[in-house]
Backbone bond lengths (Angstrom), bond angles and torsions (degrees), N, CA, C in turn:
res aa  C-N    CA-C-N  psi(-1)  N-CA   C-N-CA  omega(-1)  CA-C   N-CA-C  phi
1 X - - - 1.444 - - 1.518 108.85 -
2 X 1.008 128.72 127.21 1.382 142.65 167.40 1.669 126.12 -138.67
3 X 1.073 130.51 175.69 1.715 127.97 176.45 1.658 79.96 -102.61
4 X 1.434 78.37 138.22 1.557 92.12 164.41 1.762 116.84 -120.43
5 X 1.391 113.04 -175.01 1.155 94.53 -137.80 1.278 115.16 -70.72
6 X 1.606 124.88 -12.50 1.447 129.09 -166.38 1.949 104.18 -64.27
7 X 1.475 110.18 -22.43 1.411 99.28 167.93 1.379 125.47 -93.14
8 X 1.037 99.27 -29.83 2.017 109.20 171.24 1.365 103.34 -66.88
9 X 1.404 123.49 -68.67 1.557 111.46 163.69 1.711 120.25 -42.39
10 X 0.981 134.18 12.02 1.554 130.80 -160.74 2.043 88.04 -125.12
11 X 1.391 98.11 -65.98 2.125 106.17 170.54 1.056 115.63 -49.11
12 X 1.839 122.76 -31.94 1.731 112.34 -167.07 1.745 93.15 -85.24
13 X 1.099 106.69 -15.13 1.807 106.50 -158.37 1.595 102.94 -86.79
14 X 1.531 116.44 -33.93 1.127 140.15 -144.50 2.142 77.90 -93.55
15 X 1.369 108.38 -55.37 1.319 104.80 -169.26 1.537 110.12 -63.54
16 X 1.695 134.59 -23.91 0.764 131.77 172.71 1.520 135.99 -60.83
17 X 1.193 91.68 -39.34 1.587 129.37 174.13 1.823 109.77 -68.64
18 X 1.234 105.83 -27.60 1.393 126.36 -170.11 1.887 101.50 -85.09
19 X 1.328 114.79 -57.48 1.283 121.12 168.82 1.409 125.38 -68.23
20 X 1.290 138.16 17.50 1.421 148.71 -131.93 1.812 85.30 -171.31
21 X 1.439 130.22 -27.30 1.566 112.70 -170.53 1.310 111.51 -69.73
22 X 1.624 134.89 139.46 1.037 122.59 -173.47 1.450 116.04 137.74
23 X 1.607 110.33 -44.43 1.063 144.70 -138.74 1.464 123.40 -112.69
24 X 1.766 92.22 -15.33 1.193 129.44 -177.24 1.675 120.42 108.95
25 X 1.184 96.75 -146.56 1.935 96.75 172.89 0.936 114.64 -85.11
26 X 1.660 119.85 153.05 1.537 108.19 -165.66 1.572 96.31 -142.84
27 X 1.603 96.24 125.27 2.060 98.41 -151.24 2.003 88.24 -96.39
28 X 1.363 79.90 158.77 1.637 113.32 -171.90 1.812 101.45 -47.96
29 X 1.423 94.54 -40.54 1.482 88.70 -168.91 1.512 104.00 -80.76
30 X 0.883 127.23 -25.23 1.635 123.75 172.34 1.737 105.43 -50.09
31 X 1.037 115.79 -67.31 1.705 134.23 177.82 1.368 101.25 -60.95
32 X 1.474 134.98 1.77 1.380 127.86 -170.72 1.706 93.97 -96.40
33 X 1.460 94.12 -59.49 1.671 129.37 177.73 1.798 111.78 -42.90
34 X 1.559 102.49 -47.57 1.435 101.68 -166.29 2.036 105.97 -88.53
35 X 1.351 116.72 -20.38 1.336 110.20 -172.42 1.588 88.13 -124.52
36 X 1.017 134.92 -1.52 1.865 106.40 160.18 1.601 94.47 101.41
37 X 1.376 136.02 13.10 0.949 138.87 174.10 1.794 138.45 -85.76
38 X 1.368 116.19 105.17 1.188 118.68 -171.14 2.062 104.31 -32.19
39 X 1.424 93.58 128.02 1.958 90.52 156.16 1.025 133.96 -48.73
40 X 1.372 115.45 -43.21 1.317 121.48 -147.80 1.936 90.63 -91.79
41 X 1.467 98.40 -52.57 1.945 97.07 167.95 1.710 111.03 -26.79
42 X 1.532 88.86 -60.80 1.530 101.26 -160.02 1.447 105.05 -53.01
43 X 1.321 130.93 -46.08 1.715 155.04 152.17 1.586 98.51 -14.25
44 X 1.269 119.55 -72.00 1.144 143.08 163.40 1.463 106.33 -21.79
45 X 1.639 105.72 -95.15 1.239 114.19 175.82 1.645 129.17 -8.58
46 X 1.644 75.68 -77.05 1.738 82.32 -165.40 1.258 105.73 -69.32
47 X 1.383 128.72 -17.82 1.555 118.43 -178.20 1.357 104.19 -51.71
48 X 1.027 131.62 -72.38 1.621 141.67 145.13 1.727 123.14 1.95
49 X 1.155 105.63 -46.34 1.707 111.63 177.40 1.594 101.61 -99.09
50 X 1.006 125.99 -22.60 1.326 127.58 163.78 1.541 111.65 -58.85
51 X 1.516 115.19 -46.05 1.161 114.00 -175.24 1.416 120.02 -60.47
52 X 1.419 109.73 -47.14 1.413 133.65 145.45 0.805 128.90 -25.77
53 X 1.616 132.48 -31.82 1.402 149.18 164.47 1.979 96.77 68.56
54 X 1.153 83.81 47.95 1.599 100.63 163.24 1.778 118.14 -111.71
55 X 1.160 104.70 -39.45 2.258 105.63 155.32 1.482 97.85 -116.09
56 X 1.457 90.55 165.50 1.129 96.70 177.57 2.029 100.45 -133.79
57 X 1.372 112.14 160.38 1.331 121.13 -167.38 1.861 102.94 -93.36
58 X 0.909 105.03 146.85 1.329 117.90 166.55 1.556 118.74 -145.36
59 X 1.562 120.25 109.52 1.279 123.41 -165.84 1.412 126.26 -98.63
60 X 1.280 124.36 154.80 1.691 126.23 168.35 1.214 94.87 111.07
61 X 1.211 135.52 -150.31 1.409 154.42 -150.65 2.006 88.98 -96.71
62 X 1.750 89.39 141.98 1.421 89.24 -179.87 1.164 122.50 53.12
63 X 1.517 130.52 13.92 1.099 139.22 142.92 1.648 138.37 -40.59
64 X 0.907 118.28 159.91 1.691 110.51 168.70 2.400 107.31 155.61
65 X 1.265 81.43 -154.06 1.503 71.03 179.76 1.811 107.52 -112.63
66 X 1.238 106.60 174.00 1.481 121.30 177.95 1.733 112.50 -152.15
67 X 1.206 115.99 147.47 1.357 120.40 172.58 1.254 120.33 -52.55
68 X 2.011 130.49 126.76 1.446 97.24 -174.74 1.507 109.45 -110.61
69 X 1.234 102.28 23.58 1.732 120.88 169.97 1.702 98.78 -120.92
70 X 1.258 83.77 170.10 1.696 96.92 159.82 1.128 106.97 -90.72
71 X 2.093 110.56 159.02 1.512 112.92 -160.26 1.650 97.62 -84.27
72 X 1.029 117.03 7.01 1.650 123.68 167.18 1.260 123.89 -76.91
73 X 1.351 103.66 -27.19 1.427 113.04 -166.08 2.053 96.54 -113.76
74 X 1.096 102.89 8.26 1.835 94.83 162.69 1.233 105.67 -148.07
75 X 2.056 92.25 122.16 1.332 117.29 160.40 1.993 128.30 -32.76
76 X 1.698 107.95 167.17 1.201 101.42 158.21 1.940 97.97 -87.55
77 X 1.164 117.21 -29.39 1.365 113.32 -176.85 1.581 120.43 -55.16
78 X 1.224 107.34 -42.63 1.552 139.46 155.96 1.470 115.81 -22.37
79 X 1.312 109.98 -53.40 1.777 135.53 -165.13 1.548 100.83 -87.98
80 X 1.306 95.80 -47.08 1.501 88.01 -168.77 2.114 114.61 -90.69
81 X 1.058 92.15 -48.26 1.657 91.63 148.27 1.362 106.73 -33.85
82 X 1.174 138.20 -91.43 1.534 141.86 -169.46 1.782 115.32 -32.13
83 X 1.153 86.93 -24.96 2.229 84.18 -170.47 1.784 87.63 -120.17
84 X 1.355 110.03 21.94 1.584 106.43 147.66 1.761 99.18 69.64
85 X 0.893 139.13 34.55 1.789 153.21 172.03 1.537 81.09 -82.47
86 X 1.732 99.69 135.33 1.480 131.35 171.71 1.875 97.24 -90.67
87 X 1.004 115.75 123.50 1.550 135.33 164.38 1.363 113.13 -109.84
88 X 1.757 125.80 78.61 1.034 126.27 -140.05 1.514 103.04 -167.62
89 X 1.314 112.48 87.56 1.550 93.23 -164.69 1.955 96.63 -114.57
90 X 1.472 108.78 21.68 1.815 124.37 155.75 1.710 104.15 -73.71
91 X 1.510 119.34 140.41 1.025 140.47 -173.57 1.691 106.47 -79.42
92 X 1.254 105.75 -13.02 1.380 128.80 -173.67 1.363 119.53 -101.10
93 X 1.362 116.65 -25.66 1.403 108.56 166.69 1.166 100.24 114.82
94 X 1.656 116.78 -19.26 1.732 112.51 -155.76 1.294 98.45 125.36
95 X 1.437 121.47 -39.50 1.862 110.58 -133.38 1.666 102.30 -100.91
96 X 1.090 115.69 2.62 1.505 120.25 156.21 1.251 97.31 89.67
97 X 0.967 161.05 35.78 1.459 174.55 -90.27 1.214 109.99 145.98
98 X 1.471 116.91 49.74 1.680 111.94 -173.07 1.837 100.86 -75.92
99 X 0.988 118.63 -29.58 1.610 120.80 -173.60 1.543 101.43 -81.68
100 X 1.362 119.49 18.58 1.544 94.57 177.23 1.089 116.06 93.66
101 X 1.585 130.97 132.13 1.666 135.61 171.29 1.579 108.84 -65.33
102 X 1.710 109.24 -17.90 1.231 94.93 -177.11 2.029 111.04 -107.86
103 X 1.375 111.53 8.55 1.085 97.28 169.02 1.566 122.03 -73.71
104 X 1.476 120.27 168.91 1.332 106.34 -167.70 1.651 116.68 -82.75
105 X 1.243 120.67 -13.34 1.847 118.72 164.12 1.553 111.24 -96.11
106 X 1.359 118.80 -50.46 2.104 115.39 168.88 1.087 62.78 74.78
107 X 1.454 130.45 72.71 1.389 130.24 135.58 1.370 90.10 -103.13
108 X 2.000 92.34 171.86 1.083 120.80 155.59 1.836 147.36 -38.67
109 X 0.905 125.26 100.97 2.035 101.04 -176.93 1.374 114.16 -52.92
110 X 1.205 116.50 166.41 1.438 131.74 168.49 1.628 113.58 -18.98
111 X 1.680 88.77 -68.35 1.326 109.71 -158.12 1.731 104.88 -100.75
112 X 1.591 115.27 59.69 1.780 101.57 -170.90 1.673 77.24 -113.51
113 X 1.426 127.05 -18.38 1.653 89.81 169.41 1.896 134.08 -83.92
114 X 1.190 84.36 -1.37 1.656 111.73 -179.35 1.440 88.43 -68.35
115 X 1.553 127.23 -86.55 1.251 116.57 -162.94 1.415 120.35 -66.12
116 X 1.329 131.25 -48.19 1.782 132.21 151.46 1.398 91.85 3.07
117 X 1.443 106.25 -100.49 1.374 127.44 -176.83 1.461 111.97 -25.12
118 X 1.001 126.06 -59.98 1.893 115.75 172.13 1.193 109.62 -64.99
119 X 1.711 128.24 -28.09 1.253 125.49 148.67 1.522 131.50 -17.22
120 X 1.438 96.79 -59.72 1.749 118.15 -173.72 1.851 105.24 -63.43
121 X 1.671 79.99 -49.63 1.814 88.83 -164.49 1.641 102.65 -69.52
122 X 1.164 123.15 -48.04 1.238 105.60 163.36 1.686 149.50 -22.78
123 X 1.543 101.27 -59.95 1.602 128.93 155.75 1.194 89.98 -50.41
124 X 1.532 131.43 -62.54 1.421 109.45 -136.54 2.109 99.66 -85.43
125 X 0.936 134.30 -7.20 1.034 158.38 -164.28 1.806 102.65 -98.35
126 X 1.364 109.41 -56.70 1.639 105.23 -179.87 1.580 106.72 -81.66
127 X 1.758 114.59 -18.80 1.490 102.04 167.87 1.737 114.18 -96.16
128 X 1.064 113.81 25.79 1.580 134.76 165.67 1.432 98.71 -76.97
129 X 1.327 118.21 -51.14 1.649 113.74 -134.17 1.621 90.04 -118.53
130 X 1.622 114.53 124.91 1.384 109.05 -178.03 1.682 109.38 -133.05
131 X 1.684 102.49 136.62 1.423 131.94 175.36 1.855 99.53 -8.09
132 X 1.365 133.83 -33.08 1.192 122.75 -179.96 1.530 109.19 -77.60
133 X 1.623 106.79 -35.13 1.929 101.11 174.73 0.947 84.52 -70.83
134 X 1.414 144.99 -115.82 1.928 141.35 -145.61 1.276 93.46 9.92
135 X 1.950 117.11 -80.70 1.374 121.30 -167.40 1.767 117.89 -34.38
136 X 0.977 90.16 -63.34 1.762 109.17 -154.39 1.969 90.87 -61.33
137 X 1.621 109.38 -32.06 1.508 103.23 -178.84 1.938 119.96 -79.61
138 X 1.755 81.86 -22.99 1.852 78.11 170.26 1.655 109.65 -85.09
139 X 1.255 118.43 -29.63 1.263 111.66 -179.07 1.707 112.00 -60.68
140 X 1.362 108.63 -33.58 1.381 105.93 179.77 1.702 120.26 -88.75
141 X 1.140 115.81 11.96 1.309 135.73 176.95 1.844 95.60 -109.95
142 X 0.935 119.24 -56.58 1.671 119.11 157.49 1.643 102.05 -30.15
143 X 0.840 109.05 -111.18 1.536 112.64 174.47 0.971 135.02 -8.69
144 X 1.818 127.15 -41.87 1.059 122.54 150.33 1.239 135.37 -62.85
145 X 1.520 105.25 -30.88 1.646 106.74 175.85 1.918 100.54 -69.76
146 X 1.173 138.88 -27.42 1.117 137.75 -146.05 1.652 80.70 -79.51
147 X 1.292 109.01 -44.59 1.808 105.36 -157.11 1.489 107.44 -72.66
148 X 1.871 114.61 -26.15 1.269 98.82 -174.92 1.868 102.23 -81.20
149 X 1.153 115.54 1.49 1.615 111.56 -175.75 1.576 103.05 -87.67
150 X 1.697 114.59 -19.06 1.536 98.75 -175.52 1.655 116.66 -98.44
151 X 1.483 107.93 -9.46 1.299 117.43 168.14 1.241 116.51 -87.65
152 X 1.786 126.20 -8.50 0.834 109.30 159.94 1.655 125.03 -91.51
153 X 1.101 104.15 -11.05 1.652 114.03 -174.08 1.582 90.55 -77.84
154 X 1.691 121.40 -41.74 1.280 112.79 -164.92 2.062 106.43 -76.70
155 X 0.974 96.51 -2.66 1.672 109.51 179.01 1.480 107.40 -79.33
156 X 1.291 106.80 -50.65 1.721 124.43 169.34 1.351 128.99 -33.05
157 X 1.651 102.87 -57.79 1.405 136.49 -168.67 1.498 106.77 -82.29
158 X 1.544 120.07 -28.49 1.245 124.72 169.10 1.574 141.12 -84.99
């Protein structure tokens, strides 16, 4: 079980868009350009978080998208829920049928409360953590890289 990429591509895009609010609208192709992200995905995407009423559209010239919450007020669970990502690490889907519709009980396996359960903690873990930490943690990872670039230039010069 892993996220695949339609939600990781959905958080890096979402965080970009997140650091850029303020600034005005911030168009698909900018966020296409800066993280390596297909357009037409991204098209995709946000149609999806739009629906969600997690961005919102702004059209015509100088157009693009903007947050229609604060990045406080939307989850990573939030994001990825919205562009439809399975959080599901049961062999079953959820549906308790780990042996198959065609075995003869479509019981459960051994182990379907083991994963359920990381199921829960998962959700409860990505709706812990919201689009304003991402921000505030790349900005402060920004910053650090900025300081080791001026002590090293100032190392240079000396």
């Amino acid at each position: 079980m892993r996220l695949t990429t339609k939600g990781r591509f959905a958080v890096t895009a979402m965080i970009d868009l997140a650091l850029r609010q303020g600034k005005g609208p911030v168009t698909l192709s900018g966020i296409s350009q800066r993280q390596a992200i297909s357009l037409s995905y991204l098209e995709q995407l946000f149609g999806k978080l739009r629906r969600h009423e997690i961005v919102e559209s702004i059209r015509g010239p100088g157009g693009g998208y903007s947050l229609a919450r604060r990045a406080d007020k939307v989850t990573v669970a939030d994001i990825i829920i919205a562009v439809d990502e399975p959080l599901d690490a049961t062999q079953c889907g959820g549906k308790e049928n780990c042996h198959g519709a065609d075995a003869a009980s479509g019981a459960r396996c051994m182990t379907h409360e083991l994963w359920a359960t990381l199921n829960e903690k998962m959700v409860d873990y990505l709706d812990s953590v919201s689009l304003q930490d991402l921000v505030d943690q790349q900005k402060q990872k920004n910053a650090e890289q900025n300081v080791v670039v001026l002590h090293r230039n100032h190392a240079a010069l000396g």
